[in-house]
C-alpha positions in Angstrom: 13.7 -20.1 -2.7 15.5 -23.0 -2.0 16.3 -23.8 -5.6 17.8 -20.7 -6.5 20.2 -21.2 -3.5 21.1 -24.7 -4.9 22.0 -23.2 -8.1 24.3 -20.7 -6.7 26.2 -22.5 -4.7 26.5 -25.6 -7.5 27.5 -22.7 -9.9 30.5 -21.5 -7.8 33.5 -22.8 -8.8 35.5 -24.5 -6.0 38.6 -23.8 -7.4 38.5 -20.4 -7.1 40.6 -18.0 -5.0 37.7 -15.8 -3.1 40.6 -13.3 -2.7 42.2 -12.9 -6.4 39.2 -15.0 -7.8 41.5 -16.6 -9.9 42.5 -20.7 -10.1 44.0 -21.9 -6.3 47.5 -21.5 -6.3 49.1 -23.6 -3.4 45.4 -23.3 -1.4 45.9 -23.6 2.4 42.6 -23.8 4.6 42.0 -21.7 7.9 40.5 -23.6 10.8 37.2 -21.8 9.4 37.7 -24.3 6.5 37.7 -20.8 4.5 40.6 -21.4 1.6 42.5 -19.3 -0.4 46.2 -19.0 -2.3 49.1 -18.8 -0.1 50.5 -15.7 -1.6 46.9 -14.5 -1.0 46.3 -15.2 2.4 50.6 -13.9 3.0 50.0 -11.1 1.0 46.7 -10.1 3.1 47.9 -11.3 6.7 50.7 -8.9 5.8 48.3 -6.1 5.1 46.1 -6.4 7.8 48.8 -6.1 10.6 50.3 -3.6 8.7 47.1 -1.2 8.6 45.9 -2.6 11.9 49.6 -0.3 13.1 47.8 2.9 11.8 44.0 2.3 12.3 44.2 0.0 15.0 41.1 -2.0 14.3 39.8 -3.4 11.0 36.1 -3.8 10.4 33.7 -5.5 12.0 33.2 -9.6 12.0 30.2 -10.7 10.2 29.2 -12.6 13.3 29.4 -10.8 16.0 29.4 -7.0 14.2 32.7 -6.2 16.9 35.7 -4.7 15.2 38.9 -6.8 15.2 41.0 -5.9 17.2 45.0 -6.4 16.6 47.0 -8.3 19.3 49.7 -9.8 17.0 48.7 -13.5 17.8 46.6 -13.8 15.1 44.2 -12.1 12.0 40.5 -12.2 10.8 39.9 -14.5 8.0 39.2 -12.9 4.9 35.7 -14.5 4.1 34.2 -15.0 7.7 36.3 -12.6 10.0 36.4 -15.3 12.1 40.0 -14.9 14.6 42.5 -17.1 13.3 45.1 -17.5 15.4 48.8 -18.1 14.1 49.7 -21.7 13.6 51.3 -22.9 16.9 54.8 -23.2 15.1 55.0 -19.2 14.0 53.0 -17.8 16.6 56.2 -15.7 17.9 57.3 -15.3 14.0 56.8 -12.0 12.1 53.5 -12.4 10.2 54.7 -13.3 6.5 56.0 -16.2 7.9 52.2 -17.9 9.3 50.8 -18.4 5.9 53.1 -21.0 4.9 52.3 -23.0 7.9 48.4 -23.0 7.3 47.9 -26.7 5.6 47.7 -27.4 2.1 43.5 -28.6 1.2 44.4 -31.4 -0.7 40.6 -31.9 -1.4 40.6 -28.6 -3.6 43.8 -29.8 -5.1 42.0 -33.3 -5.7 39.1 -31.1 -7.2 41.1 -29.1 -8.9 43.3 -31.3 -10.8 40.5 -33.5 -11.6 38.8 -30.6 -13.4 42.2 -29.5 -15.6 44.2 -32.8 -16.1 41.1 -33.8 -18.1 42.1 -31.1 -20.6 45.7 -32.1 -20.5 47.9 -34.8 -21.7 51.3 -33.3 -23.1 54.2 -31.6 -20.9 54.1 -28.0 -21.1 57.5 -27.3 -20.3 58.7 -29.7 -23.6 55.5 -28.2 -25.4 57.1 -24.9 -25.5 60.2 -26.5 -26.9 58.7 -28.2 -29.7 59.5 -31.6 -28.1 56.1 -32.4 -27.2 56.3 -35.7 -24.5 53.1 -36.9 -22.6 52.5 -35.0 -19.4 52.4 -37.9 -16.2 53.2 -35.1 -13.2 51.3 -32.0 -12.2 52.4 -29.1 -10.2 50.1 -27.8 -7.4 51.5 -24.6 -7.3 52.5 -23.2 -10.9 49.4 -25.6 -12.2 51.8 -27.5 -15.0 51.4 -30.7 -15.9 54.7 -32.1 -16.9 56.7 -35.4 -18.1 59.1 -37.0 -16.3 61.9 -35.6 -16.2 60.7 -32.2 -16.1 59.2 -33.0 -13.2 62.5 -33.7 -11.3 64.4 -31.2 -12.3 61.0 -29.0 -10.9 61.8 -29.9 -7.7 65.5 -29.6 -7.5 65.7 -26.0 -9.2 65.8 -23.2 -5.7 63.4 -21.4 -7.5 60.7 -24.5 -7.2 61.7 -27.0 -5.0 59.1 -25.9 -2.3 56.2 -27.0 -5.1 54.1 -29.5 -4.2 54.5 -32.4 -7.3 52.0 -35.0 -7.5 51.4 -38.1 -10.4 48.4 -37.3 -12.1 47.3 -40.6 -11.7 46.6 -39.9 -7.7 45.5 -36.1 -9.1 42.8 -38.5 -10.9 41.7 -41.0 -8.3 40.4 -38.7 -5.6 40.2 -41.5 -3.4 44.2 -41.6 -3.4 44.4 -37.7 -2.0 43.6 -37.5 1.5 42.8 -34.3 3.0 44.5 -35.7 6.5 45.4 -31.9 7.2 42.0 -30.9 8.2 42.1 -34.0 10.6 44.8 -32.4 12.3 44.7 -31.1 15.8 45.6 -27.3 15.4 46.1 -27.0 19.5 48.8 -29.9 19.8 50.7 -30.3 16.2 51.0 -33.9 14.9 47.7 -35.0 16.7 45.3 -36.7 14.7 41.8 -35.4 15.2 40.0 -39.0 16.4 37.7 -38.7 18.7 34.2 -36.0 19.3 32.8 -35.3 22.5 28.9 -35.4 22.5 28.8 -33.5 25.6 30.8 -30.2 24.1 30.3 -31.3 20.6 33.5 -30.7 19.7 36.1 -32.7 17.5 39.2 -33.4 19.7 42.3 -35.3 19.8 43.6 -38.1 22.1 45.7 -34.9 24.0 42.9 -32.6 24.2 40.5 -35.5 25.8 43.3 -36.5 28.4 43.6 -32.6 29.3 39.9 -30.9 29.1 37.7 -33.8 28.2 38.7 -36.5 30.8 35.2 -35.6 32.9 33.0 -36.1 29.7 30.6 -39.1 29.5 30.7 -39.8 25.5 33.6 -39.6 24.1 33.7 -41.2 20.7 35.8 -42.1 18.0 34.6 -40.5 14.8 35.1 -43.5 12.3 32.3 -45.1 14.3 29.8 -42.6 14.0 31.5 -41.2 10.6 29.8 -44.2 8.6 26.4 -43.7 10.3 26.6 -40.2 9.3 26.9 -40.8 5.7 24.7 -44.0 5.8 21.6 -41.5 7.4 22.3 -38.6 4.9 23.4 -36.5 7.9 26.1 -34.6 5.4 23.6 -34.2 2.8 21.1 -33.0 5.6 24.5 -30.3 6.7 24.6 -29.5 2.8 21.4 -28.4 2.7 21.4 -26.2 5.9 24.3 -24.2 3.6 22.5 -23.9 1.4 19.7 -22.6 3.0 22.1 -20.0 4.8 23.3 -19.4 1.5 20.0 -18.3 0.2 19.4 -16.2 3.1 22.3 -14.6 3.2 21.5 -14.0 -0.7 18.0 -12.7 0.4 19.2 -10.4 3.2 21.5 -9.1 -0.2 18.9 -8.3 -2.1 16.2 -7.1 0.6 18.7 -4.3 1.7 19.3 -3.7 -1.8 15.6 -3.4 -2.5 15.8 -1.1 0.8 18.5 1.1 -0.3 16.5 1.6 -3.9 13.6 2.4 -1.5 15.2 5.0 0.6 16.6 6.8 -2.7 13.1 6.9 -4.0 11.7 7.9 -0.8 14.3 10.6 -0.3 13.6 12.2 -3.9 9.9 12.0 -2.8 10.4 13.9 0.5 12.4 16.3 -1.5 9.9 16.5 -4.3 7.4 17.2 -1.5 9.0 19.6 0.3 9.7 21.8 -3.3 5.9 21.1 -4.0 5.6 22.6 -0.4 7.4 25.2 -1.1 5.6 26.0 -4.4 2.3 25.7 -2.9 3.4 28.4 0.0 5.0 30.5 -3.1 1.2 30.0 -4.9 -0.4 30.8 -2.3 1.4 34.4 -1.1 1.7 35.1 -4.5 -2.6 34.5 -4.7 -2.8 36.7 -1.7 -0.3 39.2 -2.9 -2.2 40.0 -5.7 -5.4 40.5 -3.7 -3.7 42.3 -1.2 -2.4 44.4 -4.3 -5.7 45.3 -5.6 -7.5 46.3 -2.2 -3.8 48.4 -1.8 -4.1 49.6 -5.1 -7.8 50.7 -4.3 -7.1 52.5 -0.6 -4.2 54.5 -2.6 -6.5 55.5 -5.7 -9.1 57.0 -3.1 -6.6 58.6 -0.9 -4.4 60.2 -3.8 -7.8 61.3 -5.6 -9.2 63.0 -2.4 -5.7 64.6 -2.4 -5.9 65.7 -5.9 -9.3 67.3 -5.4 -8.2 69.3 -2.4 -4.7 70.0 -4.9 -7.2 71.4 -7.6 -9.6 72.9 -5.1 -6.8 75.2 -3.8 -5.4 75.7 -7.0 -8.3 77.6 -7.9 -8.5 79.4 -5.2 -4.7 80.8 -5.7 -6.2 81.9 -9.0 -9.0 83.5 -7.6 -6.7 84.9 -5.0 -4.1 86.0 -7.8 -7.2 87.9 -9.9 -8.1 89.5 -7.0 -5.0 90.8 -6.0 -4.6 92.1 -10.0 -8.0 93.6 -9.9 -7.5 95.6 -5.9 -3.6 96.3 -7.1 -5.0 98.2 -10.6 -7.7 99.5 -8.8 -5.4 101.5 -6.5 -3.2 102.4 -9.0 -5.1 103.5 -11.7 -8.9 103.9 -10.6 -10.8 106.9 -9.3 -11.7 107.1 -5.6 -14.9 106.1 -6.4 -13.6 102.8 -8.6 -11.0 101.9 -5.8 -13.6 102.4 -2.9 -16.3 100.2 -4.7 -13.5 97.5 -5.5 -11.8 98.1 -2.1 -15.3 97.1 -0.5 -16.6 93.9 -2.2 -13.0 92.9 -2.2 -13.3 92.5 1.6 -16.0 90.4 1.8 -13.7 88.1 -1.0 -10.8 88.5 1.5 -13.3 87.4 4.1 -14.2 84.1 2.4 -10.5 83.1 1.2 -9.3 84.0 5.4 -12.4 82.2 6.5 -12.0 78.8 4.4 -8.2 78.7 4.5 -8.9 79.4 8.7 -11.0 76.3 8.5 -9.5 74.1 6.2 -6.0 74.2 6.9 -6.7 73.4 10.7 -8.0 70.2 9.3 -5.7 68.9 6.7 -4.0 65.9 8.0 -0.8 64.3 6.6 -1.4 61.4 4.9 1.0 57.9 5.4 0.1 53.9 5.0 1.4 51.4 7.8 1.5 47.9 7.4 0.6 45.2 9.5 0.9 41.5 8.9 -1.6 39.2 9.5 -0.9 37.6 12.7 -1.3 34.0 11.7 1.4 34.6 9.0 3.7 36.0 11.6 3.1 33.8 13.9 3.9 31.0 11.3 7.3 33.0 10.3 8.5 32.9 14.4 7.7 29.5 15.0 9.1 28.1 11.6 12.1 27.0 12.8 12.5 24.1 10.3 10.5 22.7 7.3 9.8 19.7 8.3 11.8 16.2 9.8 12.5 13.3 8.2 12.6 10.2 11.0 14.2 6.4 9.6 11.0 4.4 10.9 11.5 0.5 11.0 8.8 -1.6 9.9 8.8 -5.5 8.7 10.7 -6.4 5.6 10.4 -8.2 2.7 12.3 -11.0 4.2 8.9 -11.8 6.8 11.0 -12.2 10.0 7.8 -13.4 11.5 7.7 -16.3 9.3 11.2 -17.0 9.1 12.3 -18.4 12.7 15.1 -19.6 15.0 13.6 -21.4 18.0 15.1 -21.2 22.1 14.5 -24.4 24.4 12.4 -22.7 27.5 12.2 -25.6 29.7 11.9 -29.6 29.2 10.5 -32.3 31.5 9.6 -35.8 32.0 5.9 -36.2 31.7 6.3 -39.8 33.5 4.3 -39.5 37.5 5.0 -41.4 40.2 1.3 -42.6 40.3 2.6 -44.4 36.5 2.8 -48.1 36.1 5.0 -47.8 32.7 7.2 -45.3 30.9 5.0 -42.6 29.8 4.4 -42.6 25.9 3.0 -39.2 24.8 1.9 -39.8 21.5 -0.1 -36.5 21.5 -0.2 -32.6 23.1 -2.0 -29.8 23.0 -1.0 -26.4 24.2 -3.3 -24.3 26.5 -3.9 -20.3 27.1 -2.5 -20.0 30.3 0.8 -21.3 29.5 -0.5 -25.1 30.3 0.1 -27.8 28.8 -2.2 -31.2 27.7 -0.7 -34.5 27.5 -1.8 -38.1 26.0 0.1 -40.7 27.8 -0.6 -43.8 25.6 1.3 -46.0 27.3 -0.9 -45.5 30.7 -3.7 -44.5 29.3 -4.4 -41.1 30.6 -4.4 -37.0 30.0 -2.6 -35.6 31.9 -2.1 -31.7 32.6 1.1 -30.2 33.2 2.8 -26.8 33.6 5.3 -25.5 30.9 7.9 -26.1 33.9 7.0 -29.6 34.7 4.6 -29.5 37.3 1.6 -32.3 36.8 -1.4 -30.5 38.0 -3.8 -33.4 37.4 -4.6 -36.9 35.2 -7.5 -38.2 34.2 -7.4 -41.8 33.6 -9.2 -43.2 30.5 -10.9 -46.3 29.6 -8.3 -46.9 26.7 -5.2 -46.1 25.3 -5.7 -42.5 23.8 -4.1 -41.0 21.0 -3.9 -37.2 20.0 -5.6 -34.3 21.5 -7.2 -30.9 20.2 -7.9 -27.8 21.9 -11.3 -26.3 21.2 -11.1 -23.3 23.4 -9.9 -22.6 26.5 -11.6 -24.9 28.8 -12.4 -27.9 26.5 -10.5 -30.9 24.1 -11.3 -33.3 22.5 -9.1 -37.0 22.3 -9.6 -39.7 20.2 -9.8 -43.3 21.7 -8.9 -45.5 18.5 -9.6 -49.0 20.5 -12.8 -48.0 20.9 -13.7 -46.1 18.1 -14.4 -42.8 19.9 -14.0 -39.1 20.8 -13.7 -37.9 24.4 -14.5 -34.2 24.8 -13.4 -33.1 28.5 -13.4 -30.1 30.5 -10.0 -28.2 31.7 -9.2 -26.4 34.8 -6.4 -24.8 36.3 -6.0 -28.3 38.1 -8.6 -30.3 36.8 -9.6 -33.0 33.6 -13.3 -33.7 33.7 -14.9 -35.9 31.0 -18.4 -33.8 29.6 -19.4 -36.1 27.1 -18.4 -38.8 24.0 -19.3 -40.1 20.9 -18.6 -42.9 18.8 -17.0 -42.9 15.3 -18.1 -45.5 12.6 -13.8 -46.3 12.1 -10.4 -46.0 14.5 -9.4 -42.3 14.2 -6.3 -41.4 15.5 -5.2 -37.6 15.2 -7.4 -34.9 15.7 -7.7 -31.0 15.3 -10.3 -28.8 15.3 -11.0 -26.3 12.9 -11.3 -22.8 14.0 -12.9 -22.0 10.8 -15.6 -24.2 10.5 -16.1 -25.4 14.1 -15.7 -29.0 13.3 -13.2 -31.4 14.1 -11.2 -33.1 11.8 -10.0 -36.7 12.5 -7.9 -39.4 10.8 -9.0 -42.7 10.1 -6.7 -45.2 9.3 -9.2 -48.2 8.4 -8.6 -51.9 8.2 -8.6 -54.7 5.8 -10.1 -53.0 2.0 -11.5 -50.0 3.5 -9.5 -46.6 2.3 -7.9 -44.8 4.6 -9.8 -40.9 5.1 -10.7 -38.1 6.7 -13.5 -37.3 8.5 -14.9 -33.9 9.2 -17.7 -34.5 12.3 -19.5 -31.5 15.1 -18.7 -30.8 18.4 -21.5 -32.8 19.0 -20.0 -36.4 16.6 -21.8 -35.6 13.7 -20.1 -36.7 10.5 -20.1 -34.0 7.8 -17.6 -34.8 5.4 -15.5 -37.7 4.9 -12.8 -37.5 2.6 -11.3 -40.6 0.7 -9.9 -38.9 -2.4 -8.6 -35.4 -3.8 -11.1 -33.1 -6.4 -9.7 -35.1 -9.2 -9.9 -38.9 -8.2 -6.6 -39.5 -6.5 -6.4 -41.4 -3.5 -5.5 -38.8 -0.5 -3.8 -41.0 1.9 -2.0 -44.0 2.5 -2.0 -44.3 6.0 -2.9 -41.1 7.7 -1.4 -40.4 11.2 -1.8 -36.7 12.5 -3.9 -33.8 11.6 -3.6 -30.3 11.9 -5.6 -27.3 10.8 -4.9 -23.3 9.9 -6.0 -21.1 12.4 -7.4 -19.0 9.5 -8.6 -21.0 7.1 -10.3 -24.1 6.1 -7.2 -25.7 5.4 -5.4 -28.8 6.6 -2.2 -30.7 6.8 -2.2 -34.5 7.4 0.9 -36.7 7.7 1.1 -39.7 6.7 4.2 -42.3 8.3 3.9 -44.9 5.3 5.2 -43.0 2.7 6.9 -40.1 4.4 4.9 -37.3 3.0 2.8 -34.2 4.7 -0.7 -33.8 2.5 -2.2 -30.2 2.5 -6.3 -29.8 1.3 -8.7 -27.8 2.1 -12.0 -29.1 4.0 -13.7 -29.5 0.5 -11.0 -31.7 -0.4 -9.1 -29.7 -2.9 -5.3 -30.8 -3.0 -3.2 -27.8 -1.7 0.2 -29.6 -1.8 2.2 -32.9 -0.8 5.3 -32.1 0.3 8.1 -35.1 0.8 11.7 -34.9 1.3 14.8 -37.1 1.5 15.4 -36.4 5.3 11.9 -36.5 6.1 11.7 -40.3 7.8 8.6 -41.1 9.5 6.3 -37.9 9.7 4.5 -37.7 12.4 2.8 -35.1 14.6 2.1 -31.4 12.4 0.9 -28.1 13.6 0.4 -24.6 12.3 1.7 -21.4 14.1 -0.7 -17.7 13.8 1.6 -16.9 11.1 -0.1 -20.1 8.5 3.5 -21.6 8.8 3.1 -25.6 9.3 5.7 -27.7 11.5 6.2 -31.3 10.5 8.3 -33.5 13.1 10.4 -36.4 11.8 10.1 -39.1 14.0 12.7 -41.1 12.2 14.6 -38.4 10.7 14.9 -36.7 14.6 14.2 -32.9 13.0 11.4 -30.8 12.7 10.7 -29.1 9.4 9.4 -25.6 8.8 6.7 -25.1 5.6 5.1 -22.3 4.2 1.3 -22.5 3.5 2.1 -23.3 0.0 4.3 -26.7 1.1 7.5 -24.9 0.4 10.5 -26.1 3.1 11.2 -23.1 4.1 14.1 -24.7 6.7 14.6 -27.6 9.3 13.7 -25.5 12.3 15.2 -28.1 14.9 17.8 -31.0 14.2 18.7 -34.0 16.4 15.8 -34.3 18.5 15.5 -37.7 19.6 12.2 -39.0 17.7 9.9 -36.3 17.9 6.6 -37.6 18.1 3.5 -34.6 18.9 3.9 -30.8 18.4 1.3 -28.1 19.0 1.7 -24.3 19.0 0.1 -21.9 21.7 -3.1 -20.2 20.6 -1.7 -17.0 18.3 1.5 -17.4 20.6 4.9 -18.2 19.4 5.4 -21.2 22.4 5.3 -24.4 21.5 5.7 -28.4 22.6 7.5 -30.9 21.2 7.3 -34.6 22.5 10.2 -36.6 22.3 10.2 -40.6 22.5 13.8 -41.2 23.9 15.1 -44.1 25.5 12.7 -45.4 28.1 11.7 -42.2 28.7 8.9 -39.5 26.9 9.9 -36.3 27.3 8.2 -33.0 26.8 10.3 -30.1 25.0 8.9 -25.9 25.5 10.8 -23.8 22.8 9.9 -20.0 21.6 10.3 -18.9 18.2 12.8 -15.6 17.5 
């Protein structure tokens, strides 16, 4: 991760406008350092107060995520949006006039001119003539390199005479250009920027200490501790924290992209859901439409036949009706008495039957309709289906692993020397405890000592030796290692109590300890004398050795001289420093080589610890940091800078609290930070 930041920012060209992303032209700096043309920076100061008129604020700062806010005393920078306020000389003038009172960088000009003078050697002014001369002047501004005499004329012409004109031989020798503007006080004009205040940590002038500073303990003057800086890499160390921003920033990039491509395919999902939804409701009325038409279809093929058999029924009997109204009609008008009276008579016993059946049926027939009623689950479905579903942004961890990937806050910090001591305590070792105690080795006086994360000493327990490092097993027992002696010390812990349970002896000094939750063993280092190799030895509870390991599953020698020892809370694997040739070993129990890890401003590694993530902390007692691995090795950053020689560090069980001893000047002092 580290490497692909590296590239980038070696890639980016430094002379480069980050506003018309063309070649500098005139570059003056911000007090953000930030750089750009000065018809750039004019042409957008300009802009920004002009829309700032209609939309009052511009968007927000990349630090603090607040919208700028005009007040005509100043302008966000382009790249940071950090407030710049007008340079002291303009700050009443109308805003086209600040941007050629910003100063020039001469270090970009330096950079720059170093990169193109390389290509050229004739004037380009005489060039264009045909009177070719040899170029020996370059023009900051219009980027020309030009002879002599073009050069004066340059800057007499109106149209130039504002150019900055330099000899390409100081263009050439960087060491000639001076960028003594960024040294420059921008509160009182003219002042040199000399001196830094430790207390504030700011870079002041001699005006600015005799007005704000005047109370401040260390004051110094920069070229004494300039030369120290670039004699312990401190720069180097600055230009890798860049970096490192750099690839963050670069990985936030493209973890929001990745989580913008996530939410278009998630929201064509939902959507492809909801229209499978919708299908699936479609299928399914459609499914119980069709049933519903077939029982339907039944009911109606009954009812409409019964109808159509009483319809045919009754037609008949209008027929029979009809005949016997012909037959009684002729009979009348052209039978004999006789005919008509035998007709007359068994026609009324026919007239009987049709009164009689019509009498009974007719009082009967009912009208025939079809209601509907839905089923009450779908209608209760229709009333209460107000929507078709929500759609809710849920948060969750991203690919960036926040929980790996820490800042750390400084809870509390303490002396961990007693009135009861006879010397300065040395706490060469620590262990945190469950109920937000703390365990202390205090070499110099030869005790444990138990403390509160505020400072309070609850107990001591004085030891027959000096000790060394300390493990916690669980939450009422350690173990410390006695290298004088050649021995472990298990002891019992109280709320306000060290009490020794048993020992054992060890065939060989061991000096850092850890115990391994995985294997319930505890790990020690053994830094042997005379031709014995330095190792590692895996022994019980109990002082039983189980394992020594002298060299890695192909032969190598493991360690040098090995110092501390830490373990992961999840696995079998560990992490051993070693001070001799400023590199952190990682190996597994079985003695498989996991990783070495080294670095230029690691100096004098010395206590390590994992968190519950798997993350390992390394602290550089010489380097004054303390660096942040993954499991693999990787740096993932330098989680604290400039503490003064940290010497033991150990993480709360599956907490995010953790200690951090520091050996400081006649003192030992005991640092409590969170990670965020």
């Amino acid at each position: 991760m580290a490497e692909s930041g590296m590239k980038t920012l070696q890639n980016r060209n430094p002379g480069v406008c980050p506003l018309c992303h063309e070649l500098y032209k005139k570059p003056k700096f911000l007090p953000c350092l930030h750089t750009f043309c000065e018809s750039c920076i004019k042409a957008y100061i300009v802009n920004v107060a002009e829309v700032c008129q209609t939309l009052e604020n511009l968007p927000a700062s990349i630090f603090d995520n607040k919208p700028f806010i005009w007040t005509g005393d100043g302008f966000p920078c382009p790249v940071c949006r950090t407030h710049v306020p007008a340079p002291p000389k303009v700050r009443q003038s109308p805003p086209e006039e600040w941007a050629r009172n910003f100063p020039i960088n001469q270090l970009i000009l330096s950079i720059m001119g170093g990169q193109e003078i390389e290509k050229e050697t004739l004037c380009g002014p005489c060039e264009k003539i045909a009177e070719p001369r040899s170029a020996v002047y370059r023009c900051v501004d219009c980027l020309e390199a030009m002879c002599k005499d073009c050069a004066r004329h340059h800057m007499v012409l109106s149209a130039t005479r504002s150019h900055s004109v330099h000899p390409i031989y100081e263009i050439k020798d960087r060491k000639r250009t001076k960028n003594e503007e960024i040294t420059i006080c921008q509160e009182h004009d003219g002042k040199s920027i000399e001196l830094y205040c430790v207390d504030h940590n700011v870079v002041l002038c001699a005006e600015c200490v005799a007005l704000h500073h005047t109370n401040c303990i260390s004051v110094i003057a920069i070229y004494k501790i300039a030369m120290e800086i670039r004699d312990s890499l401190e720069a180097n160390k600055l230009l890798d924290r860049i970096k490192e921003c750099l690839v963050e920033s670069e990985n936030v990039v493209a973890d929001r992209r990745l989580n913008i491509e996530k939410l278009h395919n998630r929201k064509a999902e939902i959507l492809g859901r909801i229209r499978g939804i919708k299908d699936e409701v479609l299928r399914c009325l459609s499914q119980l439409e069709s049933i519903f038409s077939d029982e339907f279809e039944t009911l109606h093929k009954m009812e409409v036949s019964k109808l159509d058999d009483m319809v045919n029924r009754y037609q008949l009997l209008q027929k029979a009706i009809v005949s016997s109204e012909g037959i009684l009609h002729a009979a009348i008008t052209h039978g004999t008495d006789n005919e008509l009276f035998v007709t007359a008579h068994r026609m009324e016993r026919e007239v009987q039957k049709y009164e009689s059946l019509l009498e009974r049926e007719i009082g009967e027939i009912k009208d025939i309709d079809y209601s509907f009623a839905v089923n009450y689950e779908i209608e209760h479905i229709l009333l209460s289906l107000d929507e078709i579903g929500t759609v809710i942004a849920t948060k969750g961890i991203s690919q960036l692993n926040p929980s790996t990937k820490k800042n750390c806050q400084q809870l509390s910090k303490f002396d961990a020397t007693s009135a009861m001591d006879s010397r300065c305590a040395e706490l060469t070792g620590g262990g945190f405890l469950e109920n937000n105690h703390v365990l202390l080795v205090d070499n110099a006086n030869e005790k444990l000592k138990l403390f509160t994360t505020d400072g309070d000493l609850l107990s001591e327990l004085e030891l027959s030796s000096a000790p060394w490092d300390v493990s916690i097993i669980n939450a009422s027992t350690a173990a410390t290692t006695l290298p004088d002696e050649k021995m472990v010390l298990l002891v019992n812990i109280t709320n306000e109590c060290i009490t020794p349970i048993e020992q054992f002896k060890t065939t060989c000094k061991c000096y850092g300890i850890a115990y391994s939750y995985s294997e319930k063993a505890l790990v020690v280092t053994c830094d042997t004398a005379y031709n014995e190799k330095a190792s590692i030895k895996i022994l019980t509870v109990g002082g039983k050795e189980l394992k020594e390991l002298v060299t890695d599953n192909v032969g190598q020698i493991l360690f040098n001289s090995p110092s501390y020892v830490a373990s992961n809370p999840f696995t079998n694997d560990i992490y051993v420093t070693d001070e001799t040739n400023n590199t952190v070993t990682g190996l597994t129990l079985e003695g498989s080589l996991r990783f070495r890890y080294t670095e230029n401003y690691l100096k004098l590694p010395t206590g390590v610890a994992a968190d519950s993530h798997g993350c390992v902390y390394i602290c550089g007692n010489g380097s004054c940091d303390v660096h942040q691995l993954s499991r693999e090795g990787k740096r993932i950053k330098i989680l604290l800078d400039g503490v003064v020689h940290p010497r033991a560090i150990s993480f709360e069980p599956y907490g995010d609290k953790f200690l951090v001893t520091s050996d400081g000047s006649f003192k030992s002092t005991v640092l409590i930070y969170k990670l965020k």
